[in-house]
PLY file of the C-alpha trace (Angstrom):
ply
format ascii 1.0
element vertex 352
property float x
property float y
property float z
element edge 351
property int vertex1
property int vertex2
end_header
24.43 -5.14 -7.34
25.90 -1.78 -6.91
28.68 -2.07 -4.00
30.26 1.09 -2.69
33.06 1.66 -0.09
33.36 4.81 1.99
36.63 5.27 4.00
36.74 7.91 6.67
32.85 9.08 7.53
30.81 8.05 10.35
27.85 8.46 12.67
28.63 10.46 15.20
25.65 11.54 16.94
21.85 10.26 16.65
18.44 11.59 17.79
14.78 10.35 17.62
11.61 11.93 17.89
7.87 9.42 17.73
4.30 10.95 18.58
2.94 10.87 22.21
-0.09 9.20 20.95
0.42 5.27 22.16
-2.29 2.90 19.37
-2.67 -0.72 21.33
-2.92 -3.20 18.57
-5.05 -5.47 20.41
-7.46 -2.54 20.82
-7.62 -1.58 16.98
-10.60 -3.34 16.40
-12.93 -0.57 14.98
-13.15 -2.29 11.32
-12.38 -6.29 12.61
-13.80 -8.79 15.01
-11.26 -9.04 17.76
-10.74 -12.85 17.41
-9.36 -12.10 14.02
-7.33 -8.53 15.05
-6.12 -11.07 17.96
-4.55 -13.60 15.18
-2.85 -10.72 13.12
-1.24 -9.30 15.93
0.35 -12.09 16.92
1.46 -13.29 13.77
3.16 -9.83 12.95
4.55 -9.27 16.62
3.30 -5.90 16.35
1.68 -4.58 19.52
2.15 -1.35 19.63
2.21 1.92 17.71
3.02 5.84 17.40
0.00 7.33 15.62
0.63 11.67 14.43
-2.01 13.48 14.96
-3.67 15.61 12.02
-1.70 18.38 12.60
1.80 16.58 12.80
4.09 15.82 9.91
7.00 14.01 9.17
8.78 17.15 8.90
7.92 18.35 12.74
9.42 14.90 13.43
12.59 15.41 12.20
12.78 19.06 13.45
12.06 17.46 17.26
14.90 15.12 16.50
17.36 17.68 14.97
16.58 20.07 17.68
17.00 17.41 20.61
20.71 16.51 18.31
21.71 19.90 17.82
21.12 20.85 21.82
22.68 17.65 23.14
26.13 17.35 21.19
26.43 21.63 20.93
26.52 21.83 17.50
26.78 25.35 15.67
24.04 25.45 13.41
26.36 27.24 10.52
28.75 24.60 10.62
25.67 21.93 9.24
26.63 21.93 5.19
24.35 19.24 3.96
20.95 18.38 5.05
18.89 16.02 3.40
15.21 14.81 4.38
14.65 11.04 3.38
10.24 10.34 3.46
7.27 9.27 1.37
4.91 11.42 3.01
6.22 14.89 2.88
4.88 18.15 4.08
3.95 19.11 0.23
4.75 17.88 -3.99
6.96 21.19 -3.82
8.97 22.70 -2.59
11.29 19.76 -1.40
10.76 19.12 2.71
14.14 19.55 2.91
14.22 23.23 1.88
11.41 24.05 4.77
13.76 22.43 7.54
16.82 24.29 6.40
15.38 27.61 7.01
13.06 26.09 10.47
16.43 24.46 11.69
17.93 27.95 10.89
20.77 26.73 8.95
23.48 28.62 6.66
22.01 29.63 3.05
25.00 27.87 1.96
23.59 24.59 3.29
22.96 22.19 0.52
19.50 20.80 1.02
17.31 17.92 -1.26
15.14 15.71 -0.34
15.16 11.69 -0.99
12.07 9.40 -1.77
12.77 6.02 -1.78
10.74 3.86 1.02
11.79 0.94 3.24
15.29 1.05 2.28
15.94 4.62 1.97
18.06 5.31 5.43
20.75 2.90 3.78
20.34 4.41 0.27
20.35 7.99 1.87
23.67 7.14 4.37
25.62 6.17 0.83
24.51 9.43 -0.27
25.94 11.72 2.32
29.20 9.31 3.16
29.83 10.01 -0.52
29.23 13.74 -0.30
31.14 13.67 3.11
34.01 12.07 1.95
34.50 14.35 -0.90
35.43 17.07 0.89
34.22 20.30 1.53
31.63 19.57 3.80
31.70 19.33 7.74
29.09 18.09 9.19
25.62 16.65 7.32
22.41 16.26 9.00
20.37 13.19 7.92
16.85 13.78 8.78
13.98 10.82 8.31
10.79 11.02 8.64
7.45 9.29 8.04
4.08 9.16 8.76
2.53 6.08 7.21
-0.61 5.63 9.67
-1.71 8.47 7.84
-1.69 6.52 3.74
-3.32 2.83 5.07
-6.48 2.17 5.35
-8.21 1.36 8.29
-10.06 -0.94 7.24
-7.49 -2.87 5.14
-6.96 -6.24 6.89
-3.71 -6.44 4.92
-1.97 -2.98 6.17
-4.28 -1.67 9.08
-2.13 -3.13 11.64
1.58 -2.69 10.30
2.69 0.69 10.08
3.72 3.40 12.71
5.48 7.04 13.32
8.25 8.40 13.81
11.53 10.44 12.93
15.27 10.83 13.71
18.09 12.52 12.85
21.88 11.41 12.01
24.74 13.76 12.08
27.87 12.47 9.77
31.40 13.98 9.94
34.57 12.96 8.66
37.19 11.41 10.76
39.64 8.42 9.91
38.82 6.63 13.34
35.38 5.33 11.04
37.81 3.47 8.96
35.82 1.43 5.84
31.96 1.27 5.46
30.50 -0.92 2.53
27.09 -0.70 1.01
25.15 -2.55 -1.39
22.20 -0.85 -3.13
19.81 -2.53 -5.40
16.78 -2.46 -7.36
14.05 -4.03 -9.06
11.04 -1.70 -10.76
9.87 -5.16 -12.36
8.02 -5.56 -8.92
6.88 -1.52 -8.67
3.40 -3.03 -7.68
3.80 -5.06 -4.98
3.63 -1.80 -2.65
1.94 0.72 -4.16
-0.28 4.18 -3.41
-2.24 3.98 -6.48
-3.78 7.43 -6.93
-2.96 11.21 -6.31
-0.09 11.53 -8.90
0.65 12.60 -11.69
-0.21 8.89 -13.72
-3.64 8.77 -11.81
-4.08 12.25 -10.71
-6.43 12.94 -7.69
-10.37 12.56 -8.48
-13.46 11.67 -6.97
-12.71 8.13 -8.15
-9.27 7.58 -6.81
-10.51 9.16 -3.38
-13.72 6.20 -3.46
-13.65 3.81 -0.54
-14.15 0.36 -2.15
-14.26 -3.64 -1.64
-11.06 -4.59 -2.96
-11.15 -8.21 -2.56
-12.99 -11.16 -1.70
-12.45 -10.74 1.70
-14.17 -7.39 2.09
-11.04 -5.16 2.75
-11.65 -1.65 2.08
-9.52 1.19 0.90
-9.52 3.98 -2.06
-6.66 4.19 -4.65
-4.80 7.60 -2.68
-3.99 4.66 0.36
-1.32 2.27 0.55
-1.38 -1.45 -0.21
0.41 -4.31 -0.80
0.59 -7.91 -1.79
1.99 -9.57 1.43
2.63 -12.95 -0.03
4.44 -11.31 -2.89
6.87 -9.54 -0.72
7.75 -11.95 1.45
8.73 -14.33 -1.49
10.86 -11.73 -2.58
12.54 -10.90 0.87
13.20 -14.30 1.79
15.24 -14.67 -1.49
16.97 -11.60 -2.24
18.01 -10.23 1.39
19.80 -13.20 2.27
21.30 -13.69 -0.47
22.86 -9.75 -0.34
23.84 -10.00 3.18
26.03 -12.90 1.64
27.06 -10.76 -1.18
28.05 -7.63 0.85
30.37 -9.84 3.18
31.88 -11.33 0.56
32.69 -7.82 -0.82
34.05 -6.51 2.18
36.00 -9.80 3.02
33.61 -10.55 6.53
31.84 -12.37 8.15
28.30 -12.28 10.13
29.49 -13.34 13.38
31.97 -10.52 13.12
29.52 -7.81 13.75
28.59 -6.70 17.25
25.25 -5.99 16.06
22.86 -6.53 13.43
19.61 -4.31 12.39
17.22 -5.46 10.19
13.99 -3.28 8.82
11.20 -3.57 10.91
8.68 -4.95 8.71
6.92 -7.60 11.21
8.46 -9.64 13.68
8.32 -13.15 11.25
10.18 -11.86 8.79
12.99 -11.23 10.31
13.00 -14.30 13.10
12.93 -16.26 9.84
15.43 -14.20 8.16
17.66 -14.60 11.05
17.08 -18.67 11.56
17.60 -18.80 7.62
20.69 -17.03 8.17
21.97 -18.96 11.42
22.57 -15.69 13.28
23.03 -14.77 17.12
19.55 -13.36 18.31
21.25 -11.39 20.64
22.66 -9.23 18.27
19.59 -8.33 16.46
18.11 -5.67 18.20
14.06 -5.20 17.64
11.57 -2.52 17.77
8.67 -4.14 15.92
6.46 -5.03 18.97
6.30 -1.43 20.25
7.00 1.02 17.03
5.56 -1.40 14.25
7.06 -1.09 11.08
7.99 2.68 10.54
9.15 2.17 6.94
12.57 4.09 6.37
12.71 5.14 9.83
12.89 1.68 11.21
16.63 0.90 10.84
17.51 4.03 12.91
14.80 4.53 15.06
16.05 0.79 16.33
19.57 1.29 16.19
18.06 4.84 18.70
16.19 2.94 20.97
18.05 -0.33 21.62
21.38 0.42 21.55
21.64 3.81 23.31
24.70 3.62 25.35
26.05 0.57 23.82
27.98 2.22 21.12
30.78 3.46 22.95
34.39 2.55 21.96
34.79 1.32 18.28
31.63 -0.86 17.05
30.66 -2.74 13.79
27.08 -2.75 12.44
25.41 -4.40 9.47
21.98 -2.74 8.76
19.80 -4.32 6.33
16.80 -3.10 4.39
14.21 -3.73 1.93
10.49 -1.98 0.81
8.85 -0.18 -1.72
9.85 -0.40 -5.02
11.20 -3.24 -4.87
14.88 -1.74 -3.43
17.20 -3.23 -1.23
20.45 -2.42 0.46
22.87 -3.73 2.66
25.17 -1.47 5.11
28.42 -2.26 7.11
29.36 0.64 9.15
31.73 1.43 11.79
30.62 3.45 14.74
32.89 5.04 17.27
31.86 6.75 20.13
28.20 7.61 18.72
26.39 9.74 21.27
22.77 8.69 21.15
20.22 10.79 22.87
16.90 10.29 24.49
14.12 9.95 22.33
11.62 12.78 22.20
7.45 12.17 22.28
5.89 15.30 20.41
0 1
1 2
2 3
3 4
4 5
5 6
6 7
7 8
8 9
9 10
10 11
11 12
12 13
13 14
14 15
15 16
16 17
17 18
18 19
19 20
20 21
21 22
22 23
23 24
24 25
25 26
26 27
27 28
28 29
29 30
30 31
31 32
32 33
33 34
34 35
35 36
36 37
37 38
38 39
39 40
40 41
41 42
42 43
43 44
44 45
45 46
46 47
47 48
48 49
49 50
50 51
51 52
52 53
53 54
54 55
55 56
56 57
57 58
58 59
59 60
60 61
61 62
62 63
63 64
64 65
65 66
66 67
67 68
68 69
69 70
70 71
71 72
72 73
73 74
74 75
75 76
76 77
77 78
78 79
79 80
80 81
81 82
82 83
83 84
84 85
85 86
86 87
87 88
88 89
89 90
90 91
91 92
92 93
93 94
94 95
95 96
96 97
97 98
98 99
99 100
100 101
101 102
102 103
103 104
104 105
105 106
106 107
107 108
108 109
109 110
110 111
111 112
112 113
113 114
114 115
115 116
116 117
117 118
118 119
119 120
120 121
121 122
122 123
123 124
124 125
125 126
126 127
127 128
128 129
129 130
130 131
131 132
132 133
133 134
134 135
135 136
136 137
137 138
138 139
139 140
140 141
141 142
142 143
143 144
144 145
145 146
146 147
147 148
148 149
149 150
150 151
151 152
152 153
153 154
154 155
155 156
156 157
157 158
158 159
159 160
160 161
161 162
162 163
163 164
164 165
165 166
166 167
167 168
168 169
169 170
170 171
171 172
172 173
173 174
174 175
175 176
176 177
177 178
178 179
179 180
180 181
181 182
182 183
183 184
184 185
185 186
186 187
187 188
188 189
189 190
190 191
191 192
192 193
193 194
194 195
195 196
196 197
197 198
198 199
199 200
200 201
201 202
202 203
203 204
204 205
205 206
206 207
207 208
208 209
209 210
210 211
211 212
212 213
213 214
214 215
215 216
216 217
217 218
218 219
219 220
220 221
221 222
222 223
223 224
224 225
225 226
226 227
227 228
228 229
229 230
230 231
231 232
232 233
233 234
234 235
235 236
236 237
237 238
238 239
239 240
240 241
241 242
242 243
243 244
244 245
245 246
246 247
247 248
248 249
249 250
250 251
251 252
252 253
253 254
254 255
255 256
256 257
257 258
258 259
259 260
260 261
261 262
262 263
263 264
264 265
265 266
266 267
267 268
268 269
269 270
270 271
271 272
272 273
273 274
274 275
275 276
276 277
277 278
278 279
279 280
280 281
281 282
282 283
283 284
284 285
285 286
286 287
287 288
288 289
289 290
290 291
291 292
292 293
293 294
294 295
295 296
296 297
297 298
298 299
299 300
300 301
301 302
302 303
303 304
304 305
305 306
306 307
307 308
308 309
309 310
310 311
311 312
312 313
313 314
314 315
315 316
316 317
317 318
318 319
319 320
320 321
321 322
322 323
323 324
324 325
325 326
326 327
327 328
328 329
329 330
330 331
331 332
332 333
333 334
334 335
335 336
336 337
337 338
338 339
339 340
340 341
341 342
342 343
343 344
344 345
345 346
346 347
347 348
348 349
349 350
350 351
């Protein structure tokens, strides 16, 4: 485990953007008989969904959300130093996402800009980032921007996947200030288990051909997908969640001397609602500080952590609050966050 502590940095302002387009669950039953779309959907607590259209990208998510940020807190656009853009579906291979929304957001030339691909766990990973880069000195303000797409990289017709993932963005401004005090993170990995979530085809190991783009019967249950979209091994992952996440919560109060019934709140990835009910049971904690998006965003991958902590817990921030975030995904990584927030101004969330 790789544990880090910031002093000094904090959220200050937060802003979300998720497509107008509104999928019913219940009413995704194009591919599936609707007793059995009826049994998924309950089991997953998934009900609804944001769906981009074909002309939206991840990227036009974030820039709604940085926009919406920018406007509401009056922020000068030269006085953004960092941005980075944390997604798995970007707008192209190159250049870097993060390049394009520099010069859309209009930002200084001077504005350090890269991109970060990561998955589930990447808002965590990407926070540790900029906190370090913040707390170094010589930067102001840094604009997190996250963004994915994932309804577009699932199949359909994949029993497994086609009712699971959602849309959305947001965007995270960090600053330095001492009111923030300590933030702890623990980041971890394990490539060992690289195929347990996994989009095949259309790299650079298995480029792009008429193969990899083949709809097929991948198992004995007649699910359907081609290599270029998204599966993964459900069983597999759970197994793994159930003993690692735990088990770094633990770790990362241990670390930072605290304790779980310390924090006023507690956000957990949005991967489907049992997961994390059993997560939380395993873990003994207070329901009522786990805030949930799952039955009405689905699981948004790296956008789920703060796309929750945007639509739950607007207004409730104010004063001097502790949060432990918590993620897990594709990879396999992990990471476990306890940060201070102080004030954070948390505006309306913006359908595009």
């Amino acid at each position: 485990m790789a544990f880090l502590t910031y002093e000094g940095v904090g959220i200050t302002a937060m802003a979300a953007a998720v497509p107008r387009c509104v999928v019913d669950n219940y009413k995704y039953t194009q591919y599936f008989p609707e007793d059995q779309v009826k049994e998924v959907v309950d089991k997953v607590g998934i009900y609804e969904r944001r769906f981009a259209d074909a002309d939206t990208c991840s990227s036009d998510l974030c820039f709604a959300a940085a926009e919406r940020l920018i406007e509401d807190n009056g922020i000068k656009r030269e006085d953004i130093d960092l941005l980075i853009f944390i997604s798995q579906t970007p707008d192209y291979r190159m250049p870097a996402t993060s390049v394009i929304l520099q010069d859309r957001l209009e930002l200084s030339h001077s504005c350090v800009a890269f991109d970060i691909s990561l998955g589930c766990s990447a808002f965590c990973y990407g926070l540790s980032v900029v906190y370090g880069m913040v707390q170094s000195g010589g930067i102001r303000k840094a604009l997190i921007l996250d963004g994915e797409t994932r309804s577009k990289v699932y199949s359909p017709k994949d029993r497994r996947s086609a009712f699971l993932f959602g849309d959305g963005g947001v965007a995270a401004l960090v600053e330095r200030n001492e009111k923030f005090g300590k933030s702890y993170f623990s980041l971890n990995s394990d490539g060992s288990r690289a195929d347990l979530i996994m989009i095949k085809g259309g790299g650079y190991r298995y480029p792009s051909s008429e193969e990899t783009l083949r709809e097929k019967v991948v198992d004995e249950y007649g699910n359907i997908r081609s290599d270029e979209q998204g599966y993964m091994k459900g069983g597999d992952v759970f197994n793994f969640v159930i003993r690692e996440i735990p088990r770094d919560i633990k770790k990362t109060l241990e670390y930072a001397g605290d304790t779980a019934d310390s924090f006023d709140y507690i956000v957990f990835h949005q991967a489907n609602n049992f997961i994390n009910t059993y997560i939380a049971k395993k873990m003994k904690l207070d329901m009522g500080k786990v805030p949930s998006t799952i039955a009405k965003y689905g699981n948004t991958s790296s956008v789920s952590v703060p796309l929750t902590i945007i639509s739950e817990l607007k207004d409730k921030l104010y004063g001097k609050k502790k949060l432990l975030l918590s993620a897990f995904g594709v990879g396999m990584t992990w990471a476990t966050s306890i940060v201070p927030f102080v004030d954070c101004k948390i505006s309306d969330i913006v359908e595009i």
